[in-house]
C-alpha positions as CSV (number, residue, x, y, z in Angstrom):
1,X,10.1,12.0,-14.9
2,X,10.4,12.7,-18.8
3,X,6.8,11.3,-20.0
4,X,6.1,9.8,-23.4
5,X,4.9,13.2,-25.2
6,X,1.6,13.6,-27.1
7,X,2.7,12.7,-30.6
8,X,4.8,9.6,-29.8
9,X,1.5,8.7,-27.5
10,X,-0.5,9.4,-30.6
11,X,1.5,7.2,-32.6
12,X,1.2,4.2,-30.6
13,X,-2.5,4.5,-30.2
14,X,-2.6,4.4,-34.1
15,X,-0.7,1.3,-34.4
16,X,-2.4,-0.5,-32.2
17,X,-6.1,0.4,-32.6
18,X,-5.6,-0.6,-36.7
19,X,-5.0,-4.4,-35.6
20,X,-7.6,-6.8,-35.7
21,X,-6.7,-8.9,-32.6
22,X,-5.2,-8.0,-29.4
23,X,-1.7,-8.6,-29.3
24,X,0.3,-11.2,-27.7
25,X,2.4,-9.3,-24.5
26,X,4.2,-10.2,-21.6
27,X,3.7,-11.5,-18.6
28,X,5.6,-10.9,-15.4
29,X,5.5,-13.5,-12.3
30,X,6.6,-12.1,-9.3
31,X,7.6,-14.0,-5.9
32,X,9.3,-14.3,-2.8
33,X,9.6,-17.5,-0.9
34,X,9.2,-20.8,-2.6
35,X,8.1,-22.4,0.9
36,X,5.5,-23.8,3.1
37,X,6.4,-22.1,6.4
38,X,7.3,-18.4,5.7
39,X,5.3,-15.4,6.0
40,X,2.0,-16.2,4.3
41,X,1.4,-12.6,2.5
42,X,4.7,-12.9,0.4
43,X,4.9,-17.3,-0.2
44,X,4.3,-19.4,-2.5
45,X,4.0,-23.1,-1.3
46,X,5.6,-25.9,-3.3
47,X,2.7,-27.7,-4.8
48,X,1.2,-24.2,-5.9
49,X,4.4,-23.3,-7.6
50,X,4.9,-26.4,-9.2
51,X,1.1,-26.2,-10.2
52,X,1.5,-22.7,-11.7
53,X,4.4,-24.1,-13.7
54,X,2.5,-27.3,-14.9
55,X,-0.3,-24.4,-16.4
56,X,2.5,-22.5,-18.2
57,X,3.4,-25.9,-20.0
58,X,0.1,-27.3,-20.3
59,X,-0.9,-23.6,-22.1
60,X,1.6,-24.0,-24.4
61,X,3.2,-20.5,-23.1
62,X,7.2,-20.0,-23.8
63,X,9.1,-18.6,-20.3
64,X,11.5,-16.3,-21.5
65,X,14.4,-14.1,-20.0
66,X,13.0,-10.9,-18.1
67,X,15.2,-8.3,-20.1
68,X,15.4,-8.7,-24.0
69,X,11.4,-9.7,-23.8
70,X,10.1,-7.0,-21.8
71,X,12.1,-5.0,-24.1
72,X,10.1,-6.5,-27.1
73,X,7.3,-6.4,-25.2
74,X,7.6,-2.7,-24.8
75,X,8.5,-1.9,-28.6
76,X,5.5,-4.3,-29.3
77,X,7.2,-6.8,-31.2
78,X,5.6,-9.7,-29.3
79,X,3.7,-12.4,-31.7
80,X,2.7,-14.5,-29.1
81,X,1.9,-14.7,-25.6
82,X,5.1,-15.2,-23.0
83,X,6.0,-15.4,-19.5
84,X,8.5,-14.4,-17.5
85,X,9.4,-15.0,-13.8
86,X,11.2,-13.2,-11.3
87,X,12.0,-13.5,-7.3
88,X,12.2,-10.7,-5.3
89,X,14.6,-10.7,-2.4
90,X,17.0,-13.5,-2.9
91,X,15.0,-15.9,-0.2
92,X,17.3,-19.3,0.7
93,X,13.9,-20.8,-0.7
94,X,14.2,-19.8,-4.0
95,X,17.6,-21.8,-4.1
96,X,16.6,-24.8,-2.5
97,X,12.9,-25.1,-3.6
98,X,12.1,-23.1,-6.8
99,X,15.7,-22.9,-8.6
100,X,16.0,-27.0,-9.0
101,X,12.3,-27.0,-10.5
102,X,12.9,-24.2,-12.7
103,X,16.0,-25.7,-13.9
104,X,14.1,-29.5,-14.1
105,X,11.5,-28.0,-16.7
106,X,14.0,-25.6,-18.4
107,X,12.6,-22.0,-17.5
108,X,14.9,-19.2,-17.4
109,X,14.3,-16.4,-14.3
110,X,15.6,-13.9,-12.6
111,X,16.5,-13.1,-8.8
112,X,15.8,-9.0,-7.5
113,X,18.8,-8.9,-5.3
114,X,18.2,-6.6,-1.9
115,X,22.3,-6.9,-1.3
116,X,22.2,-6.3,2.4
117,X,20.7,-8.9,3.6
118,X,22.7,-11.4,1.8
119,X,24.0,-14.1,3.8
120,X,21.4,-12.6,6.7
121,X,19.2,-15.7,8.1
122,X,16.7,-16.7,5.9
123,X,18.0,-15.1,2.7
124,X,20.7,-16.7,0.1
125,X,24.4,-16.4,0.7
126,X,27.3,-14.8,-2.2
127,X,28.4,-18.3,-2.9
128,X,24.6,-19.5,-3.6
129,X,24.2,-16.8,-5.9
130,X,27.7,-17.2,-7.5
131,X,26.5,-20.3,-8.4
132,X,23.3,-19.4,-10.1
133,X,25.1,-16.6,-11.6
134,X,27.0,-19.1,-13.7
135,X,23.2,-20.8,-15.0
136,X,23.1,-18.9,-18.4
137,X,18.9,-19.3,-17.4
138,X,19.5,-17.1,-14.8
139,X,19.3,-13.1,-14.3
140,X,20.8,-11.5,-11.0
141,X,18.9,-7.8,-10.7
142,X,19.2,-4.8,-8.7
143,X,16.7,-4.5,-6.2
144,X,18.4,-1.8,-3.4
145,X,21.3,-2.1,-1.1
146,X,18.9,-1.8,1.8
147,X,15.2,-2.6,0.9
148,X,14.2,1.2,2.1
149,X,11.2,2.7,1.3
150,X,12.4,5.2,-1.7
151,X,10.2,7.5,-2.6
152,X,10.7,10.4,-0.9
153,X,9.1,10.6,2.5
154,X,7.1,13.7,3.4
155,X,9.1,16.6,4.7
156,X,12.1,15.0,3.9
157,X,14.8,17.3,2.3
158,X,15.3,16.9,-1.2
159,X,18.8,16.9,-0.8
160,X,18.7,13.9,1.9
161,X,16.0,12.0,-0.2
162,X,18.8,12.4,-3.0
163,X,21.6,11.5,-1.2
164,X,20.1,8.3,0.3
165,X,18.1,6.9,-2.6
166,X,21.1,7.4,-5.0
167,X,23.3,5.2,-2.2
168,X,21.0,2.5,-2.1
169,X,20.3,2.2,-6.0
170,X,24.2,2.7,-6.5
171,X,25.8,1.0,-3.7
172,X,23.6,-2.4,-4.4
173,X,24.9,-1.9,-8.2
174,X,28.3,-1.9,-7.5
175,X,28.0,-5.1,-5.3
176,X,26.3,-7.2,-7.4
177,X,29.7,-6.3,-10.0
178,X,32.1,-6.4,-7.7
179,X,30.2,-10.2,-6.0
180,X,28.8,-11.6,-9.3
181,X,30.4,-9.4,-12.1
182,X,26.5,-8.7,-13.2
183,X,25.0,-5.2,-13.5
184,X,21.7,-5.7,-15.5
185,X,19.9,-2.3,-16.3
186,X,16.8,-3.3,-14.5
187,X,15.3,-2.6,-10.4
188,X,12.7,-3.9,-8.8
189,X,11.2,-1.2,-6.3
190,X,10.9,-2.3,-2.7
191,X,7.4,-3.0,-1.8
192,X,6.6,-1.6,-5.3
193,X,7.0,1.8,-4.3
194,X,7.5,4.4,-6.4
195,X,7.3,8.0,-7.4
196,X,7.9,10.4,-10.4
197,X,11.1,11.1,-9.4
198,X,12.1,8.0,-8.4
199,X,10.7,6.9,-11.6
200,X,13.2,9.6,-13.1
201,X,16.7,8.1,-11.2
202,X,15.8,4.7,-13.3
203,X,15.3,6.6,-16.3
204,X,18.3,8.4,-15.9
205,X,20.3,5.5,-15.3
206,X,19.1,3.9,-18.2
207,X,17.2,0.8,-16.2
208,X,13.5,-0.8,-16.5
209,X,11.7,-0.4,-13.0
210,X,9.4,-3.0,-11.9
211,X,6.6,-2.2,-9.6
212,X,3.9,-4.7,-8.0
213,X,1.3,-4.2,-9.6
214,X,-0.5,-6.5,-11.5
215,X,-0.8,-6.4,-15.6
216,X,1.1,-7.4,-18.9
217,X,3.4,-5.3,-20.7
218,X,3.1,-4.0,-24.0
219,X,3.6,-1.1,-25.7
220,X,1.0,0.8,-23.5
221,X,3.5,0.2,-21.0
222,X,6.1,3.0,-19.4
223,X,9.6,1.4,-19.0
224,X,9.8,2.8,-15.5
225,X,6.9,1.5,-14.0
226,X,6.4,-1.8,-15.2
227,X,3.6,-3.8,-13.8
228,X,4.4,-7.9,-12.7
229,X,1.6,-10.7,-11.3
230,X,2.1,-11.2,-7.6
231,X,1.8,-14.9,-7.1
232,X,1.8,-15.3,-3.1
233,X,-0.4,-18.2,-2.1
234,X,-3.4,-15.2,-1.8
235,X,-2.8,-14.4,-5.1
236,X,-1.6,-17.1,-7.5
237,X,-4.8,-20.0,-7.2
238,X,-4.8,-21.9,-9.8
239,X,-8.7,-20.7,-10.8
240,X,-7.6,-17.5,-11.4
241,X,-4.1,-18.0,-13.1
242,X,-5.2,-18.7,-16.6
243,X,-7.1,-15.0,-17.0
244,X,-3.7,-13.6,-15.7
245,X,-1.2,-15.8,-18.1
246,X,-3.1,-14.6,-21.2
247,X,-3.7,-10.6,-20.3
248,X,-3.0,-8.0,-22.1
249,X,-1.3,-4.6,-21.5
250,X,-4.4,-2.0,-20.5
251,X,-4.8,-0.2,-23.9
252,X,-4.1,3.5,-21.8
253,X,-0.8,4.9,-22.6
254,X,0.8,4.1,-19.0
255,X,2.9,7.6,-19.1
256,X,-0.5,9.1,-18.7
257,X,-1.6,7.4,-15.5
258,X,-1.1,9.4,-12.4
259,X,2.3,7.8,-10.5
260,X,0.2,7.2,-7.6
261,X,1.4,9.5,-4.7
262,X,-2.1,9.6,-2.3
263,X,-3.2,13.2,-2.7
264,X,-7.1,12.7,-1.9
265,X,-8.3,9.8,0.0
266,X,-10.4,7.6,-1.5
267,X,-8.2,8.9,-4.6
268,X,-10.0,9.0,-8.6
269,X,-8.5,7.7,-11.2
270,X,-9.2,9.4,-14.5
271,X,-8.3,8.0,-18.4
272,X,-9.4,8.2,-21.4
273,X,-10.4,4.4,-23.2
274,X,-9.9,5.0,-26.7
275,X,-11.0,3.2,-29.2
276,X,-10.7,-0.5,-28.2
277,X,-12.6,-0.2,-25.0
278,X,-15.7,0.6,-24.4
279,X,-17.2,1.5,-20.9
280,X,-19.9,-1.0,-20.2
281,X,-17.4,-4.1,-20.6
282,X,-14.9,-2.3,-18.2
283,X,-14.9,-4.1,-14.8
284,X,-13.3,-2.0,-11.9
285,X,-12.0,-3.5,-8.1
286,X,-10.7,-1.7,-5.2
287,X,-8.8,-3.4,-2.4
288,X,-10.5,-4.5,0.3
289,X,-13.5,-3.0,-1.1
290,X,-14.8,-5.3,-3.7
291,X,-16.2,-4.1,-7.3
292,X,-16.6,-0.4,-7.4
293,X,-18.3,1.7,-9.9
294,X,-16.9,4.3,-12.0
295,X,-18.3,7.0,-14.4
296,X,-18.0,8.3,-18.1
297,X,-17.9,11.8,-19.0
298,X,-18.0,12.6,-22.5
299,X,-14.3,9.9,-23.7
300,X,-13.3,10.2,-20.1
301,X,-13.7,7.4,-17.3
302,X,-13.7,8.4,-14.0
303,X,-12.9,5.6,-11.2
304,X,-13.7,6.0,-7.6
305,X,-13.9,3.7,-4.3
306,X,-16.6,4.7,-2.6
307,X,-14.8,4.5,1.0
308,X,-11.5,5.8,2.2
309,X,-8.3,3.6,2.8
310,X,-6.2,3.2,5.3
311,X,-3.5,1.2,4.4
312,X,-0.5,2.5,2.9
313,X,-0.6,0.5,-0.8
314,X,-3.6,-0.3,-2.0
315,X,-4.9,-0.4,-5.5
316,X,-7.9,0.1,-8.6
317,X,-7.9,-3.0,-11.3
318,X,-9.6,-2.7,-14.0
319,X,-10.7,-5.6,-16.7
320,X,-11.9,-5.3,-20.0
321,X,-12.3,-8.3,-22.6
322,X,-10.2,-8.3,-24.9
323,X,-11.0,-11.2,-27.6
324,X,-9.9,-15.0,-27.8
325,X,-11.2,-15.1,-24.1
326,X,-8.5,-12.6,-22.7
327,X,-8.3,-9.7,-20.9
328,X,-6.8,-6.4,-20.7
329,X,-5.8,-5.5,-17.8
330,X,-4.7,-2.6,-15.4
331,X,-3.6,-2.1,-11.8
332,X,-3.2,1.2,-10.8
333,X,-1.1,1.5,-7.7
334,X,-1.7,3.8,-4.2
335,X,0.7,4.8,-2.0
336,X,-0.2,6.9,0.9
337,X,2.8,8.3,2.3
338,X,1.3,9.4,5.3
339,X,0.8,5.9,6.3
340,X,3.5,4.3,8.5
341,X,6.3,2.0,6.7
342,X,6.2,-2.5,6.8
């Protein structure tokens, strides 16, 4: 993956430490179902949904179209604080449940397509989506032909792990033109799952890559490793929800973060904060494990769990205020490859 270098990194540390104020970013709603009686880890039931999108109105927050704002998101040319919302999977719930209450309070949004499993049970059919695709509101994405794990597994063959990942980015493109005449530059990773070189096939190709981890974009963030809000019924509460509506990008250059690949287990995360954070107003979390403590060494902070894990995502968030009663806000993802695949 071609990384942001040091002077370009420079730069946009410069322009953003000079302002007074955090600035306003983006942030990213991700879902699944829009149901009461699907899997419970990736729903959303419909009084919560329609309760997250009463808090959007009631704070005042604009919902915008997923690619021209995380695009001025990413150059930093926000001025105030927006949402965007996005479904991953194309779930027969999101067009009988969410799509009509989206469309009844005039949000725009955008469907990750995994092209396979259209028309499977449970999932949308070509003429469902060929009707949504005709909603100027609404954004049909790439999201695989085949919802595989892509990063490459260990001892696979480069040239296999090539050959395979390039069908299933491709192949999924190429449907949603030849279905829907779309063929938006942006992918949703399956199970947000990623790797550098993965990372590099999306930058190649010219496309944003959207992970699952939590945060706001800004321009902090790396274009191919994007983070979004889960909002499963787990994750979405309504107590919670404000904090994550008005985040802020983490104020770390994201090209500098590690991409994530388990090497050591519990893994340490290591950045440098800069000058708009300081260390005893950073809050760190690990999953499963609670609040975790970290440690500075000369402008270096060093985050470790204090326990192995042993499931195959997990991740470190890390909170820091950042004025007006806001947050910045990082996830750093895990993936432990090692692990046996959902």
């Amino acid at each position: 993956m071609t990384r942001l270098n040091r002077f370009a990194a420079a730069a946009v540390l410069g322009l953003t430490v000079s302002a007074p104020h955090a600035l306003a970013d983006l942030v990213v709603l991700q879902y699944h179902h829009v149901a009461d009686h699907t899997p419970p880890a990736t729903s959303t039931s419909r009084s919560l949904f329609e309760a997250q999108l009463a808090m959007i109105s009631d704070l005042n927050l604009e919902v915008v179209p997923l690619l021209p704002a995380t695009r001025q998101a990413l150059a930093g040319e926000d001025d105030s604080n927006r949402v965007a919302i996005n479904f991953d999977d194309a779930y027969e719930s999101v067009y009988q449940t969410a799509a009509p209450l989206l469309e009844r309070h005039g949000m725009p949004y955008t469907i990750f397509v995994n092209t396979d499993a259209i028309g499977s049970r449970g999932y949308m059919s070509w003429e469902q989506l060929q009707e949504l695709a005709t909603d100027e509101q609404v954004t049909i994405a790439n999201h695989s032909a085949d919802h595989g794990h892509l990063a490459r597994k260990p001892g696979e063959p480069e040239a296999q792990w090539h050959k395979r990942t390039d069908h299933s980015l491709d192949q999924a493109q190429r449907t949603l033109k030849t279905q829907l005449g779309v063929e938006e530059p942006m992918f949703a990773y399956p199970y947000g799952e990623f790797d550098e070189k993965l990372e590099g096939k999306l930058e190649a190709r010219g496309w944003l890559g959207f992970g699952q981890q939590s945060g706001a974009i800004g321009r902090y963030s790396h274009s191919t490793r994007l983070p979004r809000f889960p909002m499963a019924n787990s994750f979405g509460q309504l107590g919670s929800l404000k904090d994550k509506l008005l985040s802020k990008a983490f104020p770390v250059p994201a090209s500098e973060l590690p991409d994530g690949v388990l090497e050591t287990n519990p893994p340490e995360l290591v950045f440098e904060p800069g000058e708009k954070l300081t260390a005893d107003r950073l809050t760190c979390f690990a999953s499963g494990q609670g609040r975790i403590e970290f440690r500075t060494t000369g402008n270096r902070v060093s985050v470790k769990a204090p326990k192995a894990f042993d499931s195959r995502r997990f991740r470190y968030n890390c909170t820091h205020p950042a004025g007006d009663g806001s947050y910045y806000w990082l996830s750093q993802q895990w993936l432990n490859l090692d692990a046996p695949e959902d």
